[in-house]
C-alpha positions in Angstrom: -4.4 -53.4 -92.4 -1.8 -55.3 -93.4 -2.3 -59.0 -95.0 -1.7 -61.0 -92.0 -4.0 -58.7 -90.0 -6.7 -59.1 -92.8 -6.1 -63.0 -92.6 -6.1 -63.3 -89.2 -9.7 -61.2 -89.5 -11.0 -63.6 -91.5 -10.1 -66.6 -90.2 -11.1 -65.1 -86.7 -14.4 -64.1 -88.6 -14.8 -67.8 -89.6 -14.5 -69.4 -86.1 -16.2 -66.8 -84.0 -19.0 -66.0 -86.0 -20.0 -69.5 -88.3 -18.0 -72.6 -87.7 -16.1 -72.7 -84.2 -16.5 -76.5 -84.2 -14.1 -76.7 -87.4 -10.9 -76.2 -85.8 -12.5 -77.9 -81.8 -13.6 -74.6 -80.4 -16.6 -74.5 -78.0 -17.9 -70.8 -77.7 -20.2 -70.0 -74.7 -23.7 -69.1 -74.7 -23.0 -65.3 -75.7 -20.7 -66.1 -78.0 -17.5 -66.0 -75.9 -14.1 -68.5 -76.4 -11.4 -68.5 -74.3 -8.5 -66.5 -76.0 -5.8 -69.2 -75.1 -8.1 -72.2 -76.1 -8.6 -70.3 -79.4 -4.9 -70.3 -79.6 -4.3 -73.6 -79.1 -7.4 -75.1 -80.9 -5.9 -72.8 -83.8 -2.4 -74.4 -83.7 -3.4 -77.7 -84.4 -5.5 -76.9 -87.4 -2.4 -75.3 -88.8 -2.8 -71.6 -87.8 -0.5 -69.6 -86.0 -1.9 -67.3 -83.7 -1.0 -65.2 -80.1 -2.1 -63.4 -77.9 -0.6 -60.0 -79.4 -1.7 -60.5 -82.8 -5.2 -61.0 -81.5 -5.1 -57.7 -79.7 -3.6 -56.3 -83.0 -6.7 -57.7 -85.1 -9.2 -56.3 -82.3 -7.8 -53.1 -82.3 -7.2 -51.9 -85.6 -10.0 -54.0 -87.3 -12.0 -50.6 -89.0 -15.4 -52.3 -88.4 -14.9 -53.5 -85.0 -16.0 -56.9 -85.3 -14.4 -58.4 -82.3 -14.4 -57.4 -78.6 -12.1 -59.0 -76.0 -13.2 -59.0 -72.4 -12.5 -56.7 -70.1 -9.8 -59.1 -68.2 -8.8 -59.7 -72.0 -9.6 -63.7 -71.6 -12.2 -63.9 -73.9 -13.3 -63.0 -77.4 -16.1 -62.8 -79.5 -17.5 -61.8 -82.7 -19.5 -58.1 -82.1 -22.4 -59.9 -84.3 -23.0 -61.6 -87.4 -23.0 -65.4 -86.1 -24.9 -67.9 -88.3 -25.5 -69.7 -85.1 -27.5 -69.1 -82.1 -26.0 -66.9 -79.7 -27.1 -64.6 -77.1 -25.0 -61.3 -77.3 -26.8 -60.1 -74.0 -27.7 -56.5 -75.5 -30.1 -54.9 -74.1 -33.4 -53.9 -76.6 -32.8 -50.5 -77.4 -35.4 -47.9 -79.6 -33.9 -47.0 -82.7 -33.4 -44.1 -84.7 -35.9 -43.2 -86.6 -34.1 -44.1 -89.8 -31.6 -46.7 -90.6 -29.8 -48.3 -93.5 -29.4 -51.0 -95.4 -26.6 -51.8 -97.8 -27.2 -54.4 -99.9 -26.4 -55.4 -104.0 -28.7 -54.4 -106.9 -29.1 -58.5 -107.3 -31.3 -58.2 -104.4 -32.9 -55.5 -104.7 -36.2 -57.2 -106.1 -36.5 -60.3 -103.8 -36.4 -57.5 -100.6 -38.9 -55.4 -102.1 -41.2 -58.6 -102.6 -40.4 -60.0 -99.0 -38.7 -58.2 -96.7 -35.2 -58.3 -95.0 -34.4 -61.6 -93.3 -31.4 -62.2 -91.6 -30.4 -65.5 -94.4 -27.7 -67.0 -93.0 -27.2 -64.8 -90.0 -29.0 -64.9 -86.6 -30.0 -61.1 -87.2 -31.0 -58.7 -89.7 -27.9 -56.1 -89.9 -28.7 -52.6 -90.2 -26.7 -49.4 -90.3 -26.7 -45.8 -88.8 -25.3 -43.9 -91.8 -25.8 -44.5 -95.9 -22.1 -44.0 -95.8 -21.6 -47.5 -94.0 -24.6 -48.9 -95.6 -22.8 -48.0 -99.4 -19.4 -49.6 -98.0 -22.0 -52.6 -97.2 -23.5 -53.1 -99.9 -20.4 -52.6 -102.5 -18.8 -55.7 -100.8 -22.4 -57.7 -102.7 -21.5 -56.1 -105.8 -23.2 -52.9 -107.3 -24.3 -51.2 -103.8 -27.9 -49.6 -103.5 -28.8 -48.5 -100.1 -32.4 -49.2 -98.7 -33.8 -46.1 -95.8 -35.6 -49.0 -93.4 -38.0 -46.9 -91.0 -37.0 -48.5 -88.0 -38.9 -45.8 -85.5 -42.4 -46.8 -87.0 -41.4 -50.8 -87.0 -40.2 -50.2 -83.2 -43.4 -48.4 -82.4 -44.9 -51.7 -84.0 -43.5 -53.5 -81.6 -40.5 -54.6 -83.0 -37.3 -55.2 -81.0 -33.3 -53.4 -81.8 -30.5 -54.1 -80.4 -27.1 -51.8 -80.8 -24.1 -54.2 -81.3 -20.5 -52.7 -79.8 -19.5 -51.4 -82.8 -22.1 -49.4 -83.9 -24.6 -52.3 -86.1 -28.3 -52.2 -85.3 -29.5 -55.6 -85.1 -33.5 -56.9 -85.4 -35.0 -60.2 -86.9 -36.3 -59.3 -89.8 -37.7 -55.8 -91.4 -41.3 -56.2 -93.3 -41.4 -54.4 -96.8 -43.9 -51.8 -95.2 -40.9 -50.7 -93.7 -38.6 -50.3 -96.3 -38.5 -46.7 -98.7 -38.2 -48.9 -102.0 -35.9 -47.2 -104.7 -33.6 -45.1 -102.4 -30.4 -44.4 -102.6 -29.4 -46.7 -105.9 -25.7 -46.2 -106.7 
């Protein structure tokens, strides 16, 4: 992606997922903004966006992080939102195995407590160790955790399946997570 694409991701990242109100933007319940409000509200913070390079970020964006609406009005951010919003997916069982990518750092402070979501509304968990490693190594040094998500669902805890492919839960207990695995 070139560098305005990967600016325009993160800035799109910024507003959609943390801080809509720093450039005026008002998302919806689920997380929705109006495309042309987004424009506009962009504009007069000193950003330059349109409709086509929006589309262009959407579609060639390798983790999928936004979707547009089906009449293309809207956007939002697939997941990740430090704010409460209601994404309106369904709870869905689980593999029995899933992933998470996280840095050696934090290795430790997991094993003692969990996953919790920080930050983030959810706990983010992936399908492959190959997504999970390309997860982690954006923390630093990557080490990838199995997280036995089809006993923690049989327990009674809730998944959801963003649209692009990121399992999503509130938190995983330590009883849940093979400790050790997969260190890079």
């Amino acid at each position: 992606m070139d560098k305005q694409l990967v600016q325009t991701s993160k800035f799109l990242s910024f507003v959609l997922r943390h801080r809509p109100e720093e450039i005026g933007l008002e998302l919806d319940e689920n997380g929705w903004a109006d495309v042309e409000e987004l424009i506009a509200a962009a504009r007069r913070h000193g950003r330059e966006l349109s409709r086509p390079l929006i589309e262009e970020v959407v579609a060639k964006n390798d983790k999928k992080r936004f979707t547009l609406s089906a009449d293309g009005k809207r956007i939002r951010a697939a997941q990740g939102h430090s704010h409460p919003v209601d994404l309106g997916l369904p709870p869905t069982e689980p593999p029995e195995i899933l992933y998470h990518g996280t840095a050696t750092r934090f290795v430790e402070s997991i094993l003692r407590e969990g996953l919790s979501p920080g930050q983030r509304q959810h706990v983010h968990l992936s399908p492959d160790e190959h997504t999970a490693t390309a997860v982690g190594r954006r923390h630093g040094k990557p080490v990838v955790l199995r997280v036995r998500s089809g006993a923690m669902h049989r327990a009674g805890h809730m998944f959801c399946l963003s649209e692009n492919g990121v399992w999503l839960t509130d938190n995983v207990p330590i009883e849940f997570i093979e400790a050790g695995y997969g260190r890079q």
